[in-house]
C-alpha positions in Angstrom: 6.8 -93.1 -33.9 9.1 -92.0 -31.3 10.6 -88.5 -30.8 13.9 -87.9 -29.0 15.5 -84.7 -27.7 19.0 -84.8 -26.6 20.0 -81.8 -23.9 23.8 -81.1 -25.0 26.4 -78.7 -24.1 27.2 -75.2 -26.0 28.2 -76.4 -30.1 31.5 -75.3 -29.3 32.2 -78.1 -26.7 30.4 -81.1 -28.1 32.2 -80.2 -32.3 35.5 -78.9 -30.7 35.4 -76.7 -33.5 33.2 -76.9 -36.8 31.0 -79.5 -36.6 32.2 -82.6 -39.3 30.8 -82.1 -42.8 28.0 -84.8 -42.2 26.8 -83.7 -39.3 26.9 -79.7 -40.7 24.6 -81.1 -43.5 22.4 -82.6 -41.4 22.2 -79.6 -39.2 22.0 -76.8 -41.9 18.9 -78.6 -43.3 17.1 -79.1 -39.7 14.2 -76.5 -38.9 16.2 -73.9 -36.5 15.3 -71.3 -33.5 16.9 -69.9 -31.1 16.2 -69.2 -27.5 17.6 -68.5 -24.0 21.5 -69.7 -22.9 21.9 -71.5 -19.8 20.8 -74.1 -17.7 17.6 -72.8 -16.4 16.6 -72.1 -19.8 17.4 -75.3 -21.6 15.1 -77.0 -19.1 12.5 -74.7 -19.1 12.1 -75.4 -22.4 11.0 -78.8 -21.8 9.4 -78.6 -17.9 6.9 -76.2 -17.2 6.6 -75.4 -13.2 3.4 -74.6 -11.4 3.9 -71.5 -10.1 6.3 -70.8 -12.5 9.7 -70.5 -10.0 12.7 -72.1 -10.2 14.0 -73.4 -6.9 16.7 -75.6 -7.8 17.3 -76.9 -3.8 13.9 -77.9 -3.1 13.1 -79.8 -6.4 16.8 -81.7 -5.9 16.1 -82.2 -2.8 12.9 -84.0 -4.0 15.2 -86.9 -5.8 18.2 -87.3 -3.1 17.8 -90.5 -1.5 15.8 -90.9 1.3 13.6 -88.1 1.0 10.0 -87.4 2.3 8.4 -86.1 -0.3 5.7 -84.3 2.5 8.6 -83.3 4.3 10.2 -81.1 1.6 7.1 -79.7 0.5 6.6 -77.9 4.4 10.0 -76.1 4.2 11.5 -74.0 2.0 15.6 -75.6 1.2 18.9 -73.3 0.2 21.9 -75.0 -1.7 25.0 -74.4 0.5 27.8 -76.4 -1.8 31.4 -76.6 -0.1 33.9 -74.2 -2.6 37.0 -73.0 -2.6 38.1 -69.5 -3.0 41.1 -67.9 -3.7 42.4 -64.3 -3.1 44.0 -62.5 -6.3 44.6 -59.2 -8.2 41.0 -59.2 -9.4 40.1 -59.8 -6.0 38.3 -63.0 -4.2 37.6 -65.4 -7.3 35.4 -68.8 -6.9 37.1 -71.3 -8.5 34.9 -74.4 -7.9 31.7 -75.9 -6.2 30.7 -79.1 -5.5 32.0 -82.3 -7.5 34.8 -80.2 -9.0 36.4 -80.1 -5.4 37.0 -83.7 -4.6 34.7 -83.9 -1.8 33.7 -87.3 0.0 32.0 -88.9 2.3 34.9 -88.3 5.0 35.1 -85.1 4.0 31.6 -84.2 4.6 31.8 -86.3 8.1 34.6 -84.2 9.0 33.1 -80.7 8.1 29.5 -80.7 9.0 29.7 -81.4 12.8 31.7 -77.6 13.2 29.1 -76.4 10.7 26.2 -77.4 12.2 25.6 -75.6 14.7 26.3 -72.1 13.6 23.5 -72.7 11.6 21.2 -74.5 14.0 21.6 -71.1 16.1 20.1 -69.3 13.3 17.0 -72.1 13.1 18.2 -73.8 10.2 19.3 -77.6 9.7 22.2 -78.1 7.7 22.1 -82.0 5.4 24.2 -83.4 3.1 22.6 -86.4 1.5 25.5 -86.4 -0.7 29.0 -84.9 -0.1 28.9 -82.7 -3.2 25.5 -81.2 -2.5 24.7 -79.8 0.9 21.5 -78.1 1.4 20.0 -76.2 4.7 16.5 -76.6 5.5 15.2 -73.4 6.4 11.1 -72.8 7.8 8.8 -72.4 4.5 8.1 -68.5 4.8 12.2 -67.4 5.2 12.7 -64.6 3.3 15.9 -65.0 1.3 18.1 -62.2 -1.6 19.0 -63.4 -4.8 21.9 -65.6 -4.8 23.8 -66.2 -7.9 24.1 -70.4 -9.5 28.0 -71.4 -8.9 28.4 -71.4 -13.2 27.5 -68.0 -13.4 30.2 -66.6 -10.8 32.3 -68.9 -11.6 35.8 -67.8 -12.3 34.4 -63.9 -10.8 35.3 -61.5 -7.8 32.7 -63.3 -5.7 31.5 -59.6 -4.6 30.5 -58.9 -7.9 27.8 -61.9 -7.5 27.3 -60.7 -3.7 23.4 -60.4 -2.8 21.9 -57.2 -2.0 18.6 -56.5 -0.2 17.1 -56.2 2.9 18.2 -59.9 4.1 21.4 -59.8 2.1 23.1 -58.8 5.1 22.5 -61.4 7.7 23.3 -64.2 5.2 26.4 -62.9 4.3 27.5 -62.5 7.3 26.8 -66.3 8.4 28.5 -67.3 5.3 31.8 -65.0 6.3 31.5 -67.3 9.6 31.4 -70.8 8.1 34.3 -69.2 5.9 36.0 -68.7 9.1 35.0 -72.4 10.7 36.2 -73.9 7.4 40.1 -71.8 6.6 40.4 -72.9 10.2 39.3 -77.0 9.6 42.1 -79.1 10.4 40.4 -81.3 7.3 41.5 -78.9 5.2 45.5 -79.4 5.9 44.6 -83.1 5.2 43.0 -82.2 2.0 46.4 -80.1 0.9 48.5 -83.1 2.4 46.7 -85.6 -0.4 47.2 -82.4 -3.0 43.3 -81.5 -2.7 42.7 -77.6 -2.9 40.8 -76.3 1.0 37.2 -76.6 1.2 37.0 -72.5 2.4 33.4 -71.8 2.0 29.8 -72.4 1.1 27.9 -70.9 -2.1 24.3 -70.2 -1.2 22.1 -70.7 -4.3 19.0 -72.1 -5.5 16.3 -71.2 -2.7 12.6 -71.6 -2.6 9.7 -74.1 -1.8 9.0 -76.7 -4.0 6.6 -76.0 -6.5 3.3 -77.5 -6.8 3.5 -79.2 -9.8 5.5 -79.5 -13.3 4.5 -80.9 -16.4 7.0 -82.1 -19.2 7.3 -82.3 -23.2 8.0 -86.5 -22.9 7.0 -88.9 -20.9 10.5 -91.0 -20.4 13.9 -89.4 -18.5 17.8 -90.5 -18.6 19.8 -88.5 -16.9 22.3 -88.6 -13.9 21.2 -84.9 -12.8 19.5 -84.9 -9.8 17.6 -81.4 -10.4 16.2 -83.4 -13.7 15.1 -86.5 -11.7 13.2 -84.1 -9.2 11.3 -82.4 -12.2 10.8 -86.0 -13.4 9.0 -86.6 -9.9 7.0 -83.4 -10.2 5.7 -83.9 -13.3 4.8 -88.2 -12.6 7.1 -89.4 -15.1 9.4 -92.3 -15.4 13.1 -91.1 -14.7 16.5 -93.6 -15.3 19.8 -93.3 -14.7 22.3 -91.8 -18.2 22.2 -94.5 -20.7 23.4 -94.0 -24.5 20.7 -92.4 -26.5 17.9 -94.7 -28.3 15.0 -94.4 -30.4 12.6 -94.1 -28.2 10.3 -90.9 -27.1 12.5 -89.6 -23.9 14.4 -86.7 -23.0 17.9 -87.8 -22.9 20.9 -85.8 -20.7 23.6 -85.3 -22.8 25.0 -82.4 -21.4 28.7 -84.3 -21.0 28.4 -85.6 -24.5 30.8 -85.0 -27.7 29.6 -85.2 -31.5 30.4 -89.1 -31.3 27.7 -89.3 -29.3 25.0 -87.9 -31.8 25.8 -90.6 -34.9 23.6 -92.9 -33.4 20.8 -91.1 -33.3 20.8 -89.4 -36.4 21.6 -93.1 -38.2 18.3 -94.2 -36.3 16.7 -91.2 -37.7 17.6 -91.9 -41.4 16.4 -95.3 -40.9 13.1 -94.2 -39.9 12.9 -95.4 -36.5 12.9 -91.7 -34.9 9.7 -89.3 -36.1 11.8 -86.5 -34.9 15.1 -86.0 -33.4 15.6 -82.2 -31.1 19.5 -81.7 -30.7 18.9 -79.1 -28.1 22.4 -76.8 -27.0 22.9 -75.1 -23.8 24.0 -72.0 -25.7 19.9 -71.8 -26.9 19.6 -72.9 -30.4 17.7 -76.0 -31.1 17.8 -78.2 -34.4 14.9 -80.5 -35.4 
Protein backbone atom coordinates (compact mmCIF):
# COMPACT_ATOMS: atom_id res chain seq x y z
CA UNK A 1 0.00 0.00 0.00
CA UNK A 2 1.19 3.26 -1.05
CA UNK A 3 2.34 6.09 1.29
CA UNK A 4 2.14 9.75 0.20
CA UNK A 5 3.73 12.89 1.78
CA UNK A 6 2.66 16.21 0.59
CA UNK A 7 5.36 19.21 1.19
CA UNK A 8 2.97 22.28 1.94
CA UNK A 9 3.35 25.83 2.94
CA UNK A 10 3.10 27.25 6.79
CA UNK A 11 -0.90 26.13 8.05
CA UNK A 12 -1.58 29.66 8.04
CA UNK A 13 -1.35 30.01 4.23
CA UNK A 14 -2.75 26.75 2.87
CA UNK A 15 -6.29 27.14 5.90
CA UNK A 16 -6.32 31.03 5.51
CA UNK A 17 -7.30 30.85 8.96
CA UNK A 18 -8.63 27.74 11.01
CA UNK A 19 -8.50 24.93 9.12
CA UNK A 20 -12.43 23.75 8.10
CA UNK A 21 -14.06 21.51 10.79
CA UNK A 22 -13.37 18.19 8.67
CA UNK A 23 -10.17 18.70 7.98
CA UNK A 24 -9.40 19.89 11.97
CA UNK A 25 -10.81 16.39 12.88
CA UNK A 26 -8.81 14.68 10.68
CA UNK A 27 -5.81 16.57 11.77
CA UNK A 28 -6.35 16.51 15.61
CA UNK A 29 -6.53 12.70 15.50
CA UNK A 30 -3.23 12.31 13.14
CA UNK A 31 0.00 11.20 15.07
CA UNK A 32 1.89 14.81 15.50
CA UNK A 33 5.74 16.17 15.86
CA UNK A 34 7.25 18.95 15.33
CA UNK A 35 10.50 19.89 13.80
CA UNK A 36 12.67 22.57 12.13
CA UNK A 37 10.85 25.73 10.04
CA UNK A 38 12.02 26.47 6.71
CA UNK A 39 12.93 25.21 3.48
CA UNK A 40 16.17 23.56 4.16
CA UNK A 41 14.56 21.80 6.94
CA UNK A 42 11.38 20.52 5.28
CA UNK A 43 13.64 18.78 2.78
CA UNK A 44 16.04 17.53 5.02
CA UNK A 45 13.55 15.77 6.44
CA UNK A 46 12.98 13.60 3.53
CA UNK A 47 16.75 13.77 1.55
CA UNK A 48 19.61 12.89 3.36
CA UNK A 49 23.01 14.37 1.69
CA UNK A 50 26.38 12.58 1.69
CA UNK A 51 28.52 14.76 3.28
CA UNK A 52 25.86 16.22 4.99
CA UNK A 53 25.91 20.11 3.30
CA UNK A 54 23.54 21.85 1.67
CA UNK A 55 24.61 23.68 -1.42
CA UNK A 56 21.54 24.70 -3.00
CA UNK A 57 23.49 26.10 -6.52
CA UNK A 58 25.35 23.06 -7.31
CA UNK A 59 22.57 20.46 -6.74
CA UNK A 60 20.10 22.94 -9.01
CA UNK A 61 22.49 23.26 -11.19
CA UNK A 62 22.46 19.44 -11.49
CA UNK A 63 18.68 19.59 -12.95
CA UNK A 64 18.89 22.82 -15.25
CA UNK A 65 18.76 21.82 -18.74
CA UNK A 66 21.62 20.88 -20.46
CA UNK A 67 23.82 20.12 -17.72
CA UNK A 68 27.02 17.85 -17.48
CA UNK A 69 26.57 16.12 -14.68
CA UNK A 70 30.78 15.57 -14.53
CA UNK A 71 31.02 19.00 -15.23
CA UNK A 72 29.21 20.30 -12.15
CA UNK A 73 30.71 17.92 -9.95
CA UNK A 74 34.59 19.61 -10.79
CA UNK A 75 33.43 23.08 -9.67
CA UNK A 76 32.14 24.43 -6.89
CA UNK A 77 28.59 26.91 -8.24
CA UNK A 78 27.24 30.27 -6.29
CA UNK A 79 23.47 31.49 -6.89
CA UNK A 80 23.73 35.04 -8.13
CA UNK A 81 19.70 35.80 -8.64
CA UNK A 82 18.95 39.37 -10.37
CA UNK A 83 16.95 41.57 -7.30
CA UNK A 84 15.84 44.69 -6.71
CA UNK A 85 16.64 46.90 -3.88
CA UNK A 86 15.28 49.82 -2.58
CA UNK A 87 16.56 52.58 -0.28
CA UNK A 88 14.27 53.55 2.83
CA UNK A 89 14.07 54.71 6.47
CA UNK A 90 15.16 51.25 7.67
CA UNK A 91 17.74 51.46 5.36
CA UNK A 92 18.57 49.23 2.02
CA UNK A 93 15.55 46.62 2.00
CA UNK A 94 15.48 43.50 -0.60
CA UNK A 95 12.26 43.37 -1.89
CA UNK A 96 12.43 40.45 -4.44
CA UNK A 97 14.71 37.79 -6.24
CA UNK A 98 14.26 35.83 -9.03
CA UNK A 99 10.73 34.89 -10.51
CA UNK A 100 9.12 37.64 -8.39
CA UNK A 101 10.91 40.29 -10.61
CA UNK A 102 9.56 39.54 -14.03
CA UNK A 103 12.66 38.53 -15.56
CA UNK A 104 12.97 36.98 -19.20
CA UNK A 105 14.81 35.71 -21.62
CA UNK A 106 15.44 39.37 -23.10
CA UNK A 107 16.14 40.50 -19.98
CA UNK A 108 18.82 38.11 -19.25
CA UNK A 109 20.23 38.67 -22.98
CA UNK A 110 20.37 42.22 -22.21
CA UNK A 111 22.09 42.08 -18.71
CA UNK A 112 24.66 39.33 -18.73
CA UNK A 113 26.95 40.56 -21.62
CA UNK A 114 27.88 43.95 -19.13
CA UNK A 115 28.03 41.32 -16.27
CA UNK A 116 30.23 39.01 -17.61
CA UNK A 117 33.09 40.14 -17.56
CA UNK A 118 33.49 41.78 -14.25
CA UNK A 119 33.26 38.45 -13.20
CA UNK A 120 35.36 36.66 -15.73
CA UNK A 121 38.28 39.08 -14.31
CA UNK A 122 37.84 37.58 -11.00
CA UNK A 123 38.03 33.79 -12.74
CA UNK A 124 34.53 33.01 -12.51
CA UNK A 125 31.94 32.26 -15.35
CA UNK A 126 28.70 33.73 -14.94
CA UNK A 127 25.32 31.32 -16.66
CA UNK A 128 21.95 31.74 -16.70
CA UNK A 129 20.25 28.58 -17.92
CA UNK A 130 17.16 30.24 -17.02
CA UNK A 131 16.47 33.96 -16.55
CA UNK A 132 15.28 33.70 -13.01
CA UNK A 133 18.21 31.71 -11.73
CA UNK A 134 21.77 32.78 -12.58
CA UNK A 135 24.57 30.97 -11.14
CA UNK A 136 28.55 31.67 -11.43
CA UNK A 137 30.80 28.81 -11.72
CA UNK A 138 33.59 29.34 -9.49
CA UNK A 139 37.00 26.67 -9.40
CA UNK A 140 36.04 23.68 -6.71
CA UNK A 141 38.36 24.82 -3.77
CA UNK A 142 36.96 28.87 -3.68
CA UNK A 143 36.62 29.69 -0.37
CA UNK A 144 33.33 31.58 0.06
CA UNK A 145 31.41 33.56 3.74
CA UNK A 146 28.04 32.62 4.60
CA UNK A 147 25.55 34.18 2.44
CA UNK A 148 22.03 34.48 3.57
CA UNK A 149 18.82 32.38 1.15
CA UNK A 150 16.77 35.49 -0.59
CA UNK A 151 13.43 34.27 1.96
CA UNK A 152 15.30 34.86 4.92
CA UNK A 153 16.42 38.64 4.06
CA UNK A 154 13.71 39.21 2.50
CA UNK A 155 11.87 42.32 3.31
CA UNK A 156 15.44 43.32 5.71
CA UNK A 157 18.17 46.05 5.69
CA UNK A 158 20.23 43.86 3.35
CA UNK A 159 23.40 44.84 5.77
CA UNK A 160 21.86 43.05 8.49
CA UNK A 161 22.22 39.71 6.17
CA UNK A 162 25.78 41.14 4.94
CA UNK A 163 28.60 38.25 5.13
CA UNK A 164 31.37 38.56 7.39
CA UNK A 165 34.70 36.79 7.34
CA UNK A 166 37.89 36.72 5.93
CA UNK A 167 36.41 36.57 2.14
CA UNK A 168 33.39 38.59 2.94
CA UNK A 169 35.17 41.49 1.73
CA UNK A 170 36.16 40.83 -1.72
CA UNK A 171 32.64 39.47 -2.57
CA UNK A 172 30.96 42.33 -1.46
CA UNK A 173 32.73 44.48 -3.13
CA UNK A 174 32.16 42.72 -6.62
CA UNK A 175 28.56 42.60 -5.79
CA UNK A 176 28.63 46.74 -5.03
CA UNK A 177 30.12 46.65 -8.72
CA UNK A 178 27.50 44.61 -10.66
CA UNK A 179 25.10 46.99 -8.41
CA UNK A 180 26.81 49.78 -10.17
CA UNK A 181 26.77 48.01 -13.91
CA UNK A 182 23.11 47.16 -13.28
CA UNK A 183 21.39 51.01 -11.68
CA UNK A 184 23.35 52.08 -14.78
CA UNK A 185 21.66 49.34 -17.51
CA UNK A 186 19.76 51.11 -20.03
CA UNK A 187 17.48 47.71 -19.68
CA UNK A 188 16.43 48.78 -16.68
CA UNK A 189 14.67 52.25 -17.99
CA UNK A 190 12.89 49.69 -20.42
CA UNK A 191 11.86 47.59 -17.64
CA UNK A 192 10.23 50.96 -15.78
CA UNK A 193 8.88 51.97 -19.31
CA UNK A 194 6.62 48.50 -19.29
CA UNK A 195 5.96 49.24 -15.33
CA UNK A 196 8.56 46.48 -14.27
CA UNK A 197 10.56 47.47 -11.02
CA UNK A 198 14.97 47.76 -11.95
CA UNK A 199 16.89 44.72 -11.87
CA UNK A 200 19.69 46.68 -9.31
CA UNK A 201 21.65 43.77 -8.03
CA UNK A 202 22.54 40.21 -7.51
CA UNK A 203 21.91 38.05 -4.19
CA UNK A 204 24.79 35.60 -3.65
CA UNK A 205 23.51 32.45 -1.97
CA UNK A 206 23.57 28.81 -1.92
CA UNK A 207 27.48 27.96 -2.53
CA UNK A 208 29.26 24.75 -2.36
CA UNK A 209 30.21 21.51 -4.45
CA UNK A 210 27.82 19.14 -5.18
CA UNK A 211 27.60 16.43 -2.79
CA UNK A 212 28.38 13.01 -3.34
CA UNK A 213 25.42 11.44 -2.90
CA UNK A 214 21.66 11.72 -1.38
CA UNK A 215 19.30 9.24 -0.44
CA UNK A 216 15.48 9.89 -0.09
CA UNK A 217 12.34 8.52 2.06
CA UNK A 218 10.29 7.53 -1.47
CA UNK A 219 11.15 6.42 -4.50
CA UNK A 220 8.76 8.77 -6.88
CA UNK A 221 9.04 12.92 -7.20
CA UNK A 222 6.40 15.71 -8.56
CA UNK A 223 7.52 18.80 -8.25
CA UNK A 224 8.34 21.91 -10.48
CA UNK A 225 11.40 22.87 -8.04
CA UNK A 226 14.42 22.59 -9.60
CA UNK A 227 16.55 22.17 -6.15
CA UNK A 228 14.06 19.01 -5.64
CA UNK A 229 14.65 17.49 -9.14
CA UNK A 230 18.52 17.79 -8.51
CA UNK A 231 18.10 15.81 -5.06
CA UNK A 232 15.94 13.50 -7.14
CA UNK A 233 19.10 12.95 -9.42
CA UNK A 234 21.38 12.46 -6.49
CA UNK A 235 19.61 10.10 -4.91
CA UNK A 236 18.67 7.84 -8.55
CA UNK A 237 15.11 8.37 -8.36
CA UNK A 238 12.29 9.08 -10.74
CA UNK A 239 11.45 12.86 -10.70
CA UNK A 240 8.10 14.50 -12.75
CA UNK A 241 6.93 17.60 -13.31
CA UNK A 242 3.77 19.07 -10.41
CA UNK A 243 0.84 17.03 -11.04
CA UNK A 244 -2.39 16.93 -8.54
CA UNK A 245 -1.63 14.56 -5.77
CA UNK A 246 -2.54 10.62 -6.14
CA UNK A 247 -2.39 7.56 -4.26
CA UNK A 248 0.59 6.42 -5.03
CA UNK A 249 4.04 6.19 -2.77
CA UNK A 250 5.79 9.69 -3.92
CA UNK A 251 6.78 12.88 -2.44
CA UNK A 252 4.50 15.39 -3.85
CA UNK A 253 5.38 19.50 -3.95
CA UNK A 254 2.73 21.18 -2.71
CA UNK A 255 4.32 24.12 -1.42
CA UNK A 256 1.81 26.60 -3.68
CA UNK A 257 -1.18 24.54 -2.53
CA UNK A 258 -4.44 25.66 -0.53
CA UNK A 259 -6.57 23.21 1.76
CA UNK A 260 -8.70 22.39 -1.60
CA UNK A 261 -5.94 20.71 -2.54
CA UNK A 262 -5.69 18.17 0.46
CA UNK A 263 -9.56 16.59 0.06
CA UNK A 264 -8.36 14.40 -2.44
CA UNK A 265 -5.98 12.76 -0.65
CA UNK A 266 -7.45 12.38 2.55
CA UNK A 267 -10.90 10.92 0.56
CA UNK A 268 -8.29 8.36 -1.05
CA UNK A 269 -7.06 7.68 2.39
CA UNK A 270 -10.52 6.92 3.95
CA UNK A 271 -11.05 4.68 1.11
CA UNK A 272 -8.12 2.73 1.82
CA UNK A 273 -6.17 3.25 -1.13
CA UNK A 274 -3.34 5.30 0.85
CA UNK A 275 -1.34 3.16 3.89
CA UNK A 276 -0.43 6.51 5.11
CA UNK A 277 -0.78 10.00 4.15
CA UNK A 278 2.31 12.83 5.82
CA UNK A 279 0.84 16.40 5.45
CA UNK A 280 4.20 17.88 6.02
CA UNK A 281 4.18 22.14 6.71
CA UNK A 282 7.00 24.45 6.07
CA UNK A 283 6.47 25.92 9.59
CA UNK A 284 7.88 22.12 10.93
CA UNK A 285 4.98 20.21 12.15
CA UNK A 286 4.06 17.06 10.43
CA UNK A 287 0.65 15.06 10.58
CA UNK A 288 0.36 11.32 9.77
Amino acid sequence: MPRAVLLLPPPTRVFAGTPPDALARVLGRADRVDGDSGRAAQLRRHFALLPDRWPEAAISRLAESKADPDDVRRHAWLRVDPAHLRAGINGVVLLGTGEALGMDAEDSAAFLPALKPLFGDSGFQLEAPHPVRWYLRLPKEAKLPAFAPPEIALGDDVFEHAPDGPEARRWNALMSEAQVLLHNHPRNVQRAEAGRVAVNALWPWGGGVLPDHATATFPKLHSDDVLLHGLAQLANIDAMPATPPLPEDALFDLRKADAATLRPMLDALHRGELHELVLDFADGSQFT
